[in-house]
C-alpha positions in Angstrom: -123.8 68.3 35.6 -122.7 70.3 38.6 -119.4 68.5 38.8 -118.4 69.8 35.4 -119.4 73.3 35.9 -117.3 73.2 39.2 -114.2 71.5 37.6 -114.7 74.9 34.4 -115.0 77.4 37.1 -112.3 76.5 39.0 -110.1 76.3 36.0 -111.5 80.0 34.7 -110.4 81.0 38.2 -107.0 79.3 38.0 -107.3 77.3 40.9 -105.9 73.6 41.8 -108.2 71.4 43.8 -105.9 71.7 46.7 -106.1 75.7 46.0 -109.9 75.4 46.3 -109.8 73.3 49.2 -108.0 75.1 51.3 -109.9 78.6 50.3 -113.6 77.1 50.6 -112.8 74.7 53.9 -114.1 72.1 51.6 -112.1 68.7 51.9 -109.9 68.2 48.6 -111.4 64.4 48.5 -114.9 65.9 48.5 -114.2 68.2 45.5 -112.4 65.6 43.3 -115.3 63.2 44.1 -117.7 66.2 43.2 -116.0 66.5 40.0 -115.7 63.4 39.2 -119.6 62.7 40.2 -118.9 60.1 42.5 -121.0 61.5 45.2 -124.4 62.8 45.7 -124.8 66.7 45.5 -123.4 68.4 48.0 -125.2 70.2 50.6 -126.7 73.8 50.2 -123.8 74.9 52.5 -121.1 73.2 50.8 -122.3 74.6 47.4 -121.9 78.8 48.8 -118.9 77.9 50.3 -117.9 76.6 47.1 -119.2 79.9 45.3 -117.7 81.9 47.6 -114.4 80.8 47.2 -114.5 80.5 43.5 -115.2 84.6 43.7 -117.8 84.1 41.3 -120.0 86.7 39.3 -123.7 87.1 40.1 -124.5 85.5 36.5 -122.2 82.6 37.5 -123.2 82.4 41.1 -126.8 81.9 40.0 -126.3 79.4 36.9 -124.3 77.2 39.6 -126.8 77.3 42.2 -129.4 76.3 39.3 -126.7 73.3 38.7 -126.5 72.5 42.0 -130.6 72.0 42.3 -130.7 70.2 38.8 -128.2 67.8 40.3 -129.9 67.2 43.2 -133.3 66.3 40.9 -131.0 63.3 38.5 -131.4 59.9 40.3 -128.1 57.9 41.0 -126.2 56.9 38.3 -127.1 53.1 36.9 -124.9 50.2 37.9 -126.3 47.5 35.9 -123.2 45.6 35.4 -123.2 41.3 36.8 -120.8 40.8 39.3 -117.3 40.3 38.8 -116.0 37.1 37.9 -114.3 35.8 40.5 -111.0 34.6 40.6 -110.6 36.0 36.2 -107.5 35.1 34.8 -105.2 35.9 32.3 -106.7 37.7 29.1 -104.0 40.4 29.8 -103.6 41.0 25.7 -107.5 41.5 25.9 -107.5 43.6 28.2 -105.0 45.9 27.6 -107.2 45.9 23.8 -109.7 47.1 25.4 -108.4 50.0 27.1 -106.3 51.6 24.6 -109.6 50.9 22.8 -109.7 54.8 20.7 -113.4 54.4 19.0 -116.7 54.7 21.1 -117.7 50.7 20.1 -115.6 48.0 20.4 -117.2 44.4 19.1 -115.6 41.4 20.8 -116.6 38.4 18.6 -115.3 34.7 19.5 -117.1 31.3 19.4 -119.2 30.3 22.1 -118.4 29.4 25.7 -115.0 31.1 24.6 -115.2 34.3 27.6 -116.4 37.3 25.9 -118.9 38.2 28.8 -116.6 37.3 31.3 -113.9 39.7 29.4 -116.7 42.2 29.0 -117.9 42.4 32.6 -114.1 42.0 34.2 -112.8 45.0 32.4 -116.2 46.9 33.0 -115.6 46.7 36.8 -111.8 47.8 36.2 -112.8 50.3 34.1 -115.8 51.8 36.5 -114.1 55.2 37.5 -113.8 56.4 34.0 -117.6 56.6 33.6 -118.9 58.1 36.7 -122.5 58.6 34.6 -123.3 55.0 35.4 -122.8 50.9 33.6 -125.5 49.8 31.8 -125.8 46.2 31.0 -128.1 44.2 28.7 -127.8 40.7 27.5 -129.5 40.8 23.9 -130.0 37.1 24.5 -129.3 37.0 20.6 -128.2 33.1 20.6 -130.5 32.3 22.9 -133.3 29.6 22.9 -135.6 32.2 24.4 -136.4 35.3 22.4 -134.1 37.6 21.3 -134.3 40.8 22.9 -136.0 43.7 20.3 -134.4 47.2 20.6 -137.6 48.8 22.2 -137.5 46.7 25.0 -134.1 47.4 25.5 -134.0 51.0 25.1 -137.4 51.3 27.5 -135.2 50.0 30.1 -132.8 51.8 29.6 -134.6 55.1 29.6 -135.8 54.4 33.4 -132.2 53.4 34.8 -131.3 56.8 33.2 -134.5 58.1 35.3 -137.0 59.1 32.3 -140.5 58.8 33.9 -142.9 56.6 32.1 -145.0 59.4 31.2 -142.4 60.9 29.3 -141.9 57.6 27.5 -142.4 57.8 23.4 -144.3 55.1 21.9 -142.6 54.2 18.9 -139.1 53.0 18.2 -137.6 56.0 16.8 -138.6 58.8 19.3 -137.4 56.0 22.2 -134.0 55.9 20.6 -133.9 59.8 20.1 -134.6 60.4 23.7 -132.5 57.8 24.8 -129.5 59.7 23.2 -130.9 62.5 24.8 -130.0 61.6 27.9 -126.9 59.9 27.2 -125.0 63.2 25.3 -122.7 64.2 27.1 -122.5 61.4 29.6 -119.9 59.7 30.9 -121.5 56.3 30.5 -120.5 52.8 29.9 -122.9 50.9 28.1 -123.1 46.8 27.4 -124.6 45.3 25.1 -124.1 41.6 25.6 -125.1 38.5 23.4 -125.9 40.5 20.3 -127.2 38.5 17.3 -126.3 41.3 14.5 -125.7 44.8 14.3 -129.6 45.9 13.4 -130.0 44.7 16.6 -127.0 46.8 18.2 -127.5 50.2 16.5 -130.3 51.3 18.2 -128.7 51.0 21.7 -125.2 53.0 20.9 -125.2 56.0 23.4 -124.6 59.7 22.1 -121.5 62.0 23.0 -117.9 61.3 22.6 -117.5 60.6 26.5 -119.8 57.1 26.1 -118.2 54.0 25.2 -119.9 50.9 24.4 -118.7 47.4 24.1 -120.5 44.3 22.2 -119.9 41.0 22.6 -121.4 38.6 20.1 -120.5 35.2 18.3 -120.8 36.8 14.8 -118.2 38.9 13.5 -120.4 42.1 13.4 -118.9 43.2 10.4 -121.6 45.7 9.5 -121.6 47.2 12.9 -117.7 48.0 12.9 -118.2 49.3 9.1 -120.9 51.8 10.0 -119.3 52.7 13.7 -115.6 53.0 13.2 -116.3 50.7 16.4 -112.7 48.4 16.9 -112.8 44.8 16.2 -111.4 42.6 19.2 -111.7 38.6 18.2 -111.4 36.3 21.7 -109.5 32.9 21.3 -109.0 30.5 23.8 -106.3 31.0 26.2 -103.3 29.6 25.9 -102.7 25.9 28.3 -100.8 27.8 30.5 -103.8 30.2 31.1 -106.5 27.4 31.0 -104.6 25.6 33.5 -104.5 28.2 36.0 -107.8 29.0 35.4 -109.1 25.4 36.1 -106.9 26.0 39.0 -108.6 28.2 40.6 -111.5 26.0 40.5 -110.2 22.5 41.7 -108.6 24.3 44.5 -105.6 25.7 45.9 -102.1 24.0 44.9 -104.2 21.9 42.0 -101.6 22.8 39.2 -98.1 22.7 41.8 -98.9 19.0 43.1 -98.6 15.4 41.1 -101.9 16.2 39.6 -100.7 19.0 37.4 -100.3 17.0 34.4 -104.0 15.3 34.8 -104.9 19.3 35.3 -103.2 20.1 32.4 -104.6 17.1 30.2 -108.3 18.1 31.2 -107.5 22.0 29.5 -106.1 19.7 26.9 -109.3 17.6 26.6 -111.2 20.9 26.9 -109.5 22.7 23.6 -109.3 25.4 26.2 -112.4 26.4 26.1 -113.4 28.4 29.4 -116.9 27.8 29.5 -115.9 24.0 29.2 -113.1 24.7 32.1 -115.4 26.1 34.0 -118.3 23.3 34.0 -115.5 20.7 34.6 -114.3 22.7 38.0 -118.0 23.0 39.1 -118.6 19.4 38.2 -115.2 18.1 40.3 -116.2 20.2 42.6 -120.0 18.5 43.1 -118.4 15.0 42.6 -115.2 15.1 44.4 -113.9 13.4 41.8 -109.9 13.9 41.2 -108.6 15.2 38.3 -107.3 12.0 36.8 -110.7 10.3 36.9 -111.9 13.6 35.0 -108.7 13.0 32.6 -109.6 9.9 31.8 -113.3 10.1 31.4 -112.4 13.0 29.1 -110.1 10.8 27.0 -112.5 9.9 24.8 -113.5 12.5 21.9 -116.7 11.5 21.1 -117.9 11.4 25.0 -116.3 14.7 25.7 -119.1 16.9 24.9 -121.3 14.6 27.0 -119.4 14.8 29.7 -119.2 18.6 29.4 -122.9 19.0 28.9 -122.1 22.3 26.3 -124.2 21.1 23.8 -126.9 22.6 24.6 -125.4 26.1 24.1 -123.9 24.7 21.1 -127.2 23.8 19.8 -128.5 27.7 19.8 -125.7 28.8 17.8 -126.2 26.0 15.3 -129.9 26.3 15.4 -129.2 29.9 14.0 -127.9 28.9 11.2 -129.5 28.9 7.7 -130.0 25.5 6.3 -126.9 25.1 3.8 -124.6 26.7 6.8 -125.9 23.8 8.9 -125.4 21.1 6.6 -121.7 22.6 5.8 -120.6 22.6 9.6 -121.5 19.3 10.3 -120.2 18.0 7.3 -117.0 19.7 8.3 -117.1 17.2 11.4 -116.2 14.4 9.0 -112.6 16.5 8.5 -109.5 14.7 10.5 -107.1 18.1 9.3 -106.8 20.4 11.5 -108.0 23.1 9.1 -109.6 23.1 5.5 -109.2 25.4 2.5 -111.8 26.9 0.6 -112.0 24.5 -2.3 -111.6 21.3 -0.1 -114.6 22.6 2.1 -116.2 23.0 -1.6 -115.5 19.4 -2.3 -116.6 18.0 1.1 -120.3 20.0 0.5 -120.4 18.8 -3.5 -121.1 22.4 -3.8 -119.5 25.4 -6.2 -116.7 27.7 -4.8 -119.2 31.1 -4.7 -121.4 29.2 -2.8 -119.3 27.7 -0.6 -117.4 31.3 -0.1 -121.2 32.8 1.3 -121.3 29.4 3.4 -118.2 29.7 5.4 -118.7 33.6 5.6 -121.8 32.6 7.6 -120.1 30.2 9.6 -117.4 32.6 10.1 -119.7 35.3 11.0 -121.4 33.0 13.8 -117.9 32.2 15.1 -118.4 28.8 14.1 -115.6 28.8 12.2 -112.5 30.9 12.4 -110.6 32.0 9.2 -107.4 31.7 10.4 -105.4 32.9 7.1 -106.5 33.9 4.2 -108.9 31.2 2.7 -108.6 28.2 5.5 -110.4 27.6 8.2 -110.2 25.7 11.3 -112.9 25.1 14.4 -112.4 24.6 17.9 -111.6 21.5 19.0 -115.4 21.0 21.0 -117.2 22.6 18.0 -115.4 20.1 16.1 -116.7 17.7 18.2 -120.3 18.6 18.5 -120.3 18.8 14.7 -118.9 15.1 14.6 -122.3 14.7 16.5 -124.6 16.5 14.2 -123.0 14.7 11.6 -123.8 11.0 12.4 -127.1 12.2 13.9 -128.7 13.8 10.9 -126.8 12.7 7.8 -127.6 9.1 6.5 -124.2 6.7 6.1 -124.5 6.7 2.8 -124.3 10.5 2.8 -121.2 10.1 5.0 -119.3 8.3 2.6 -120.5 10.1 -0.4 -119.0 13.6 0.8 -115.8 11.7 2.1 -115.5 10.5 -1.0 -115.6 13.9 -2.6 -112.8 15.3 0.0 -110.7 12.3 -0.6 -110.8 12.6 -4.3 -110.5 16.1 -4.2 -107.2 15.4 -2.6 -105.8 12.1 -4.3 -106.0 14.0 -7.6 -104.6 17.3 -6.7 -101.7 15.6 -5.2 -101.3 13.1 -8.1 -101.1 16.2 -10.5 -99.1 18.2 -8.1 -96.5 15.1 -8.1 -96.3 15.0 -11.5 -95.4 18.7 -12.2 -93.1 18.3 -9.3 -91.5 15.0 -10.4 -92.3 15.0 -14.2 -89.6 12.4 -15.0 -91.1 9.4 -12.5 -92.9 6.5 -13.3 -96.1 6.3 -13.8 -98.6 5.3 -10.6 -99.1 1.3 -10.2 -102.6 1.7 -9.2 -104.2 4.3 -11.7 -106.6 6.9 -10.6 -109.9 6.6 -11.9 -111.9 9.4 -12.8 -113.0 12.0 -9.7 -116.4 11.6 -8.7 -118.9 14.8 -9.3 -118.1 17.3 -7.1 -114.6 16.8 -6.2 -113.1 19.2 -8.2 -109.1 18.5 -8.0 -107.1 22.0 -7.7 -105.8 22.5 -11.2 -102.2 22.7 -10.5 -99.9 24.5 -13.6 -97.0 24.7 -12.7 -93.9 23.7 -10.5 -94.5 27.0 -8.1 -98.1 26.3 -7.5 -97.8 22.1 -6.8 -95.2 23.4 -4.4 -97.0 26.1 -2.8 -100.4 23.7 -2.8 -98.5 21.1 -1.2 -97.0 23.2 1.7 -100.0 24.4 2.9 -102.2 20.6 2.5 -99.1 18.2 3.3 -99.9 18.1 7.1 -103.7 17.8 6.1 -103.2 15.2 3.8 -100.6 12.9 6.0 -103.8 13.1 8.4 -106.5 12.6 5.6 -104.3 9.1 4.3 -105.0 8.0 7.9 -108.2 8.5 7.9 -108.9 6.5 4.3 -106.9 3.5 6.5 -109.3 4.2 9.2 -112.5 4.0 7.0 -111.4 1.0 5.2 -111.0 3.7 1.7 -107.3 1.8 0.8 -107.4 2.5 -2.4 -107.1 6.3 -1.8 -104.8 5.7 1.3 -102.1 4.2 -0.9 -102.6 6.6 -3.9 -102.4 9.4 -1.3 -99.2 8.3 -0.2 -97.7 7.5 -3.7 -98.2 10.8 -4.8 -97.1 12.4 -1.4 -93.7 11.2 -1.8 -91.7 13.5 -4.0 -92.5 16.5 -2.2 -91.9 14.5 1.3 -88.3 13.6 0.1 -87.6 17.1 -1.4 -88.4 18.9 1.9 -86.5 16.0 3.7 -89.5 15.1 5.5 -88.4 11.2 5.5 -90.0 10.4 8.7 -93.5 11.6 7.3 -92.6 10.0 3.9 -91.7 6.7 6.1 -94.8 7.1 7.9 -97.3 7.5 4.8 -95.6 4.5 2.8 -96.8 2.3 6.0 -99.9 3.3 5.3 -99.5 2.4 1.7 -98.4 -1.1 2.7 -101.2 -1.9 5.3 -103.4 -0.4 2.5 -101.9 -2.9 0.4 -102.1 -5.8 2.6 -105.6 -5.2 3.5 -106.8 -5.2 -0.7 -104.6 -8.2 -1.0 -102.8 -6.4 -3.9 -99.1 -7.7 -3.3 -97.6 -5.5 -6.6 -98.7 -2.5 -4.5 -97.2 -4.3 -1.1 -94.2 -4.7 -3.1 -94.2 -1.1 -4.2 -94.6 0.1 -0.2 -91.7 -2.0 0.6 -89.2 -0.7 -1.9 -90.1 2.3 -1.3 -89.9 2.3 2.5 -86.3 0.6 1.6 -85.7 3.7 0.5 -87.0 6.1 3.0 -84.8 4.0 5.8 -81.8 4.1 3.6 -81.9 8.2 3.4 -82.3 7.9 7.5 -79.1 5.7 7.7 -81.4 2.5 8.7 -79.8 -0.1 6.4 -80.7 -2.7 8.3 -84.5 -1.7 8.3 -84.1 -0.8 4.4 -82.4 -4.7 3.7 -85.5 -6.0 5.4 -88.0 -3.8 3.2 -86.2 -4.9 0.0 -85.9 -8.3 0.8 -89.7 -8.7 1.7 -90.3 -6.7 -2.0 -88.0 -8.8 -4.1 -89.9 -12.6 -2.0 -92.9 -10.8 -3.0 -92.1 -10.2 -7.1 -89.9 -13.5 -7.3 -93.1 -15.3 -5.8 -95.4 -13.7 -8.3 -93.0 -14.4 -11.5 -93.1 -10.7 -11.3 -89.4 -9.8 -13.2 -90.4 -6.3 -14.0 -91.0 -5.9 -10.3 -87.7 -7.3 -9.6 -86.4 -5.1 -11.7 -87.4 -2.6 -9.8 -86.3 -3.7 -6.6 -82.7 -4.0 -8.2 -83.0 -0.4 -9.3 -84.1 1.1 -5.5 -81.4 -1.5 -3.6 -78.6 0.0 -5.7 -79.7 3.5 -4.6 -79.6 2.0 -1.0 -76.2 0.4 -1.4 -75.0 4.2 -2.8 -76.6 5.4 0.3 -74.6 3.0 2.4 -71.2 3.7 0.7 -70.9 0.8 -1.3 -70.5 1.7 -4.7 -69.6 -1.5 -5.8 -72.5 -3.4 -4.9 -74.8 -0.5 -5.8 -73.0 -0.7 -10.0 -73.9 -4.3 -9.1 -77.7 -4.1 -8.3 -77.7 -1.5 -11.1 -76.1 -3.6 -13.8 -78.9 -6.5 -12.6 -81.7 -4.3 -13.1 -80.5 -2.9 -16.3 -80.1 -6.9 -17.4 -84.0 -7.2 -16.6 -85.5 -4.4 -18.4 -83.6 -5.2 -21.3 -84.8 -8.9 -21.3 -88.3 -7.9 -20.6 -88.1 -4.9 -23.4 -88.8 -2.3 -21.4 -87.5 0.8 -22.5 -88.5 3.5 -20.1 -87.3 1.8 -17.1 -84.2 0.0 -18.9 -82.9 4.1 -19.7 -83.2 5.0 -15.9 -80.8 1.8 -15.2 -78.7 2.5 -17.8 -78.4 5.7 -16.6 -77.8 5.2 -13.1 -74.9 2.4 -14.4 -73.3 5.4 -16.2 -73.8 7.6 -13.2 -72.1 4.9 -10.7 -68.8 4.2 -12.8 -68.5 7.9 -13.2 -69.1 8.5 -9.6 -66.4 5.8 -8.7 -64.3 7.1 -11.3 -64.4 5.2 -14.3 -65.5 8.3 -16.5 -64.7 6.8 -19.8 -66.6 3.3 -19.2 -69.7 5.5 -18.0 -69.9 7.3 -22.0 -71.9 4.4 -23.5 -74.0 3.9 -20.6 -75.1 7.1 -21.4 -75.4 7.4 -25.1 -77.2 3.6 -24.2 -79.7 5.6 -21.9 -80.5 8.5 -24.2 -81.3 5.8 -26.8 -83.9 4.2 -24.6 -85.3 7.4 -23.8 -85.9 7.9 -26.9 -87.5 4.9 -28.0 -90.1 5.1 -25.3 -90.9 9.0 -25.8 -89.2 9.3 -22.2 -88.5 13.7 -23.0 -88.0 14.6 -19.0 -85.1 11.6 -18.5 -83.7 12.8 -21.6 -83.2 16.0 -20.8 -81.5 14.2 -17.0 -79.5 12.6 -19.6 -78.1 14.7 -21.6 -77.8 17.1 -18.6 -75.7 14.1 -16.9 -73.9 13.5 -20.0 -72.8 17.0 -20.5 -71.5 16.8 -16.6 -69.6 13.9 -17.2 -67.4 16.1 -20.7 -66.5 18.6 -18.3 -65.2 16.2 -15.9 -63.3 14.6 -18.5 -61.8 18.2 -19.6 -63.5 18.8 -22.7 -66.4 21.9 -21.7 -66.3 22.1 -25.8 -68.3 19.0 -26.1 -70.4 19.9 -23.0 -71.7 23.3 -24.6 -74.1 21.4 -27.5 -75.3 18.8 -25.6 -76.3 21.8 -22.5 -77.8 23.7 -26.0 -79.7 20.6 -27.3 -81.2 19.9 -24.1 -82.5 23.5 -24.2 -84.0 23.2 -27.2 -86.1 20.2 -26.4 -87.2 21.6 -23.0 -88.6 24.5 -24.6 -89.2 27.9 -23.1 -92.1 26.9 -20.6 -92.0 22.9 -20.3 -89.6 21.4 -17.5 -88.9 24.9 -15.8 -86.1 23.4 -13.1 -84.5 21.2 -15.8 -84.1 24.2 -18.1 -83.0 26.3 -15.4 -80.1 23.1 -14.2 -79.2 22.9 -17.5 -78.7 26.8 -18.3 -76.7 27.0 -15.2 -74.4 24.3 -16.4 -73.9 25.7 -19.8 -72.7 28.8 -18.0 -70.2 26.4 -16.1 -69.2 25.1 -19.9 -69.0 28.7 -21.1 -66.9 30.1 -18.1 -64.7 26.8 -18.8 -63.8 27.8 -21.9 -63.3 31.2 -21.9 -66.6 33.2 -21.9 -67.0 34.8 -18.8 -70.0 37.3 -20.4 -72.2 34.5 -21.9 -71.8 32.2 -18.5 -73.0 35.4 -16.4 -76.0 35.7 -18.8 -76.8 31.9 -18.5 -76.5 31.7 -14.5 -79.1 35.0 -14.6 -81.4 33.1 -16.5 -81.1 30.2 -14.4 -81.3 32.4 -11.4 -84.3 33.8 -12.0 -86.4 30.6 -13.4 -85.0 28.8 -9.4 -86.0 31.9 -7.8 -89.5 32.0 -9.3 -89.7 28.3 -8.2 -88.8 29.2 -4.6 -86.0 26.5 -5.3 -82.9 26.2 -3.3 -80.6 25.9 -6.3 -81.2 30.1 -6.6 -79.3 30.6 -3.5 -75.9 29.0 -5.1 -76.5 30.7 -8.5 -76.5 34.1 -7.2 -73.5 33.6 -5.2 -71.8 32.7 -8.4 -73.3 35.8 -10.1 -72.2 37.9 -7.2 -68.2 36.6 -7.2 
C-alpha cells in the first residue's frame, strides 16, 4: 500500500509529517491522509515531490513509483456497514468492551431483540478511522426464517467489494477462502459478521493479518468459535431502566421522560423487560397511533397481551424454531415457572427428565440465548421470552400435560423443603398434613445435613414464597400449605417474619378452601406467632382466638393444647411472664390428660423455662427432670438433648457448674459425633462455660474450639461469639 511505504520512508529518513511537508510543499493534511489511506492516490506530481524530498535512492525511488501505480489500480476501500442508528444510547460498558477489545474476533452473544447489531454497527461507525482498508458487513441471516447464509456466498461477495474480478474467482470453497485471506493480510479492515448461527458458519469469513478485526454477533454463545480464535466473549443484557427510558425517549419525542408522563414512560420499559427491540416497536407504534404513553402503559399491563401488543413473536418464533425438539419442549415448559430463576435439578423436575439430560438441554437453550445462566447452575429468561414461552406452552402442551409437569416442580419442591426443615429444625413436630410419596420424576434434592438445607434454602426461598402462590393460584392447596409449613423454620431463623407471615396466609386460605379446619387452625396459631415476633399483639390475640373457636368447636383438645402452648410464647413475647407460665401450665394440663407425651415434654419444658426466666430457679428443677421423662417415653432424642442442655443452664445459674458438667457430657454422648451438629456444638460450648466455672481454663478453651468449628462449618451465627471468647 503506498501509504505505508511513505509512512517507512519517511521514518528511515527521520522525518515528521510536518518536516516532510514543509520540504516537499505537500500539505501536512494530505500526507497524514495518504498515510492513513483515506484518500485516493496522489497525483504523479505529488508522488516526485514526495520522492524528492524524502532524498530517496534510485532502488527506492523506483519501488515507490511502482507503489504509487499499484495504488492507483486497487478500487476504493468497501463501506459496507448499515447506517448508524440514530439517536443510540447508553451501552457505554459495551462499548468501551469493545475497544479495548485485544483479540482479532470478538463474539457478542445476547438474546434476541436485545441490541447486538445496533452495538455492532454504532461502534463500527466510531471505530471507522482505525481501519482505513474498508467495513465489510454481512448479515448471516442465521435465525432467520429465510435461508441461512452459506460461507461461499458470503466470501464471493466479499471477494468483489475487495475488487477480485470474477474471472479470478475459485470455484470451490477452500481456494475462495484462501484468496479471500489473500487479500485481506495485511489489511486494515473491519469485518462483520452479523446474525451468525454457529461458528462453522463464522470461520470461513475471519480475515488474515493481525491489523483486521472482526466482530460477531449471534444469539448462541459461540463457544467453539472463541475456543478455536482466542476471539473475546462480550454477552449483551438489557439496559438498565434508566437507559431503556431514555432510549424510548428518544422515540416518543423530546421532553417524554421530564414531563408527568415519565412514570407511564418508565412503566412501558418496565412492561418491556427492557428489551430494545420491544422499546423500539412501542416508539414506532405511539408514534403511528398517537397514542400517549399511558394508554400504551395500560394496554401493556397485561402479561399475557404483551407480546401481542409488541408483535415480537414472530422473531421469537425463528429462534425457537431452531431449536431441537427436547430444547423446545424444555423452554416452553419453563413458561409454567412463576420464580424468577430455576436451578438445574428443578428444571430437571419440571421436564420429568434426568439431570445429564437436562444439563445438554439448558446448554442448548443457553447457547441460543434463550436462557441465560446467571450463576453457576440457575437460570433465568427475559421477561418477554418468558412470556412467549407462557404462549408456546398453553398452545402446544395439552392441560393435562400442564399440570403433570407442575406437579413434578411442586413436588420437587414441597419435599426438598420438608427434608431441609427437618434437618434444620430436627426437634419440631411432625407435619399435620403428611406428604405423600413424590410423583415420578420429581426427584426432591437430597438434603444431609444442616449446611446444605441452609445453603438450599437460601438460594430457593424467594423461588419457593413465589411457587406457594402459584399452588394458591392453580387451586394445588394441598402443596401451598405444605410449602408454607415447611418454609417456616428457616423464615424465622433469617428473621424473615413478614415472608413467614405472608406464606402462613397462604396456608390458611389453602386451608379454608379444602375445608380442612385442623390445618386453618394450624395457620392461625402460627400466624399468632409471626405477629407476636413483629410486636402485633393485637393481630396475634385475634389469630389465636380464631384457632382455639376453631379446636374448641371440633372437640379438638390436642389442638387446644396447642394453642395454649404458641399463646404462652406470645404472652413471653409481650412481657407478660405471668400469663405466658399460665397458658404454659394449661397446655401442659392437656397433654397430660390426653397422654401425649411428646408434646406434654415441650410444655413441661417451657413451664420450667418460664419460672426460671422469672426467677423461680428451684421450682423450675422438676419441670425439667418432668420433661426429660416425657422425652423419653416418647423416643423424643432432639428435645432431650434441649433438655438437658436447658437443665444444665439452669445448675450454673443456681451456682453449682459441678452438676452442670455431666449433664453437658451426657447430652454429648447421646448426640453422637455426627447427629444434631448445632445441639452438639451448644452443648460443647456450654460445658466449656461449666469448665471455665470451675477452674479449668485449658479444657473450656478446647470445648469452645470444638464448638467453634462445628458453628463455623454450619455458617451459624453462634461462631462469631465463640471465637470472641476464644480470642479473650
Amino acid at each position: 500500500m503506498f501509504g505505508d511505504m511513505l509512512r517507512d520512508l519517511r521514518i528511515r529518513a527521520m522525518l515528521t509529517q510536518e518536516e516532510l511537508a514543509a520540504l516537499s510543499g505537500v500539505s501536512e493534511r494530505q500526507i497524514r491522509e495518504i498515510e492513513s489511506g483515506r484518500v485516493p492516490v496522489p497525483r504523479a506530481g505529488t508522488v516526485r515531490m514526495l520522492a524528492g524530498a524524502l532524498n530517496l535512492s534510485p532502488d527506492d525511488r523506483a519501488a515507490f513509483q511502482h507503489a504509487a501505480q499499484g495504488d492507483a489500480g486497487r478500487p476504493p476501500a468497501p463501506e459496507q456497514l448499515p447506517a448508524d442508528v440514530d439517536g443510540f444510547t447508553g451501552r457505554a460498558e459495551a462499548l468501551r468492551a469493545l475497544d479495548a477489545a485485544a483479540s482479532a474476533v470478538v463474539a457478542v452473544s445476547g438474546p434476541a431483540g436485545v441490541g447486538k447489531t445496533s452495538l455492532a454497527v454504532h461502534w463500527s461507525h466510531l471505530a471507522a478511522p482505525r481501519f482505513p482498508d474498508g467495513r465489510l458487513y454481512v448479515d448471516l441471516r442465521g435465525f432467520s426464517r429465510h435461508d441461512a447464509m452459506e460461507p461461499a456466498e458470503v466470501v464471493r461477495g466479499f471477494l468483489d467489494a475487495l475488487g477480485v474480478p470474477l474471472d479470478r474467482v475459485p470455484s470451490g470453497l477452500t481456494a475462495q477462502v484462501a484468496l479471500y485471506r489473500s487479500h485481506t493480510a495485511g489489511r486494515a479492515l473491519l469485518v462483520v459478521l452479523d446474525n451468525a448461527r454457529d461458528a462453522e458458519q463464522v470461520l470461513p469469513l475471519l480475515p488474515a493479518g493481525p491489523a483486521a478485526r472482526t466482530i460477531v454477533t449471534s444469539r448462541r454463545r459461540l463457544t467453539a468459535l472463541v475456543a478455536e480464535t482466542g476471539a473475546t466473549a462480550l454477552t449483551l443484557d438489557v439496559p438498565d431502566l434508566p437507559e431503556a427510558v431514555e432510549l424510548l425517549g428518544r422515540r416518543l419525542g423530546p421532553g417524554t421522560t421530564r414531563t408527568r408522563r415519565g412514570d407511564a414512560v418508565a412503566a412501558i420499559a418496565a412492561a418491556c423487560g427492557r428489551l430494545p427491540l420491544a422499546l423500539a416497536l412501542v416508539g414506532a407504534r405511539a408514534q403511528l397511533t398517537g397514542f400517549p404513553p399511558d394508554a400504551i402503559a395500560t394496554e401493556l399491563r397485561n402479561p399475557r397481551g404483551r407480546i401481542a401488543a409488541l408483535e415480537i413473536d414472530v422473531v421469537f418464533s425463528w429462534s425457537y424454531d431452531a431449536l431441537s425438539r427436547d430444547a423446545a419442549r424444555l423452554f416452553r415448559l419453563l413458561g409454567l415457572v412463576a420464580g424468577a430463576d430455576i436451578a438445574l435439578a428443578s428444571a430437571a423436575a419440571l421436564a420429568g427428565r434426568a439431570l445429564p439430560e437436562v444439563r445438554r438441554t439448558l446448554a442448548e437453550l443457553t447457547d441460543a440465548s434463550m436462557v441465560v445462566e446467571h450463576a453457576p447452575g440457575r437460570y433465568r429468561m427475559h421477561d418477554l421470552l418468558h412470556a412467549y414461552a407462557a404462549e408456546r406452552v398453553r398452545a402446544e402442551e395439552s392441560e393435562a400435560a400442564r399440570q403433570e409437569a407442575l406437579t413434578r416442580l411442586l413436588d420437587h419442591y414441597t419435599h426438598t423443603a420438608y427434608h431441609a426443615e427437618l434437618v434444620l429444625n430436627p426437634v419440631r413436630a411432625p407435619i399435620p398434613m403428611a406428604l405423600g410419596a413424590p410423583v415420578d420424576g420429581a426427584e426432591p434434592k437430597p438434603v444431609l445435613d444442616l449446611a446444605a438445607a441452609v445453603r438450599w434454602l437460601k438460594a430457593e426461598y424467594a423461588v419457593l414464597l413465589t411457587t406457594l402462590r402459584q399452588a394458591e393460584d392453580e387451586g394445588m392447596h394441598r402443596h401451598a400449605w405444605q410449602l408454607s409449613w415447611a418454609l417456616d423454620t428457616f423464615l424465622n431463623d433469617e428473621r424473615r417474619w413478614h415472608d413467614e407471615g405472608a406464606a402462613w396466609a397462604v396456608a390458611l386460605r389453602a386451608a379454608t378452601a379444602m375445608t380442612d379446619r385442623p390445618a386453618a387452625a394450624h395457620a392461625h396459631r402460627f400466624l399468632s406467632a409471626v405477629h407476636g415476633r413483629l410486636d402485633r399483639f393485637e393481630e396475634a390475640h385475634a389469630h389465636m382466638r380464631e384457632a382455639l373457636r376453631l379446636s374448641l368447636a371440633a372437640g379438638d383438645r390436642a389442638g387446644e393444647a396447642e394453642n395454649r402452648f404458641v399463646l404462652s410464647y406470645v404472652y413471653w413475647l409481650q412481657g407478660d411472664g405471668e400469663h405466658a407460665l399460665d397458658q404454659a401450665g394449661r397446655s401442659l394440663s392437656l397433654f397430660t390428660e390426653i397422654d401425649d407425651p411428646y408434646w406434654a415434654g415441650k410444655a413441661a419444658l417451657a413451664v420450667g423455662w418460664y419460672l426460671s426466666e422469672l426467677g423461680s430457679l428451684q421450682d423450675a428443677l422438676p419441670y425439667h427432670l418432668q420433661a426429660l421423662e416425657l422425652q423419653r417415653r416418647a423416643g423424643d432424642r432432639p428435645n432431650e438433648l434441649v433438655t438437658i442442655d436447658t437443665l444444665g443452664l439452669l445448675h450454673q445459674r443456681l451456682g453449682d457448674p459441678m452438676s452442670a458438667i455431666p449433664l453437658f457430657r451426657r447430652g454429648l454422648l447421646l448426640a453422637g459425633p455426627t447427629d444434631h451438629q448445632a445441639l452438639r456444638a451448644q452443648l460443647l460450648g456450654h460445658l466449656g462455660d461449666a469448665s471455665e466455672a470451675v477452674g479449668d481454663p485449658e479444657t473450656a478453651r478446647e470445648h469452645w474450639r470444638e464448638a467453634y468449628e462445628i458453628f463455623r462449618d454450619l455458617g451459624h451465627p453462634h461462631a462469631a461469639d465463640l471465637r470472641r471468647k476464644l480470642q479473650a
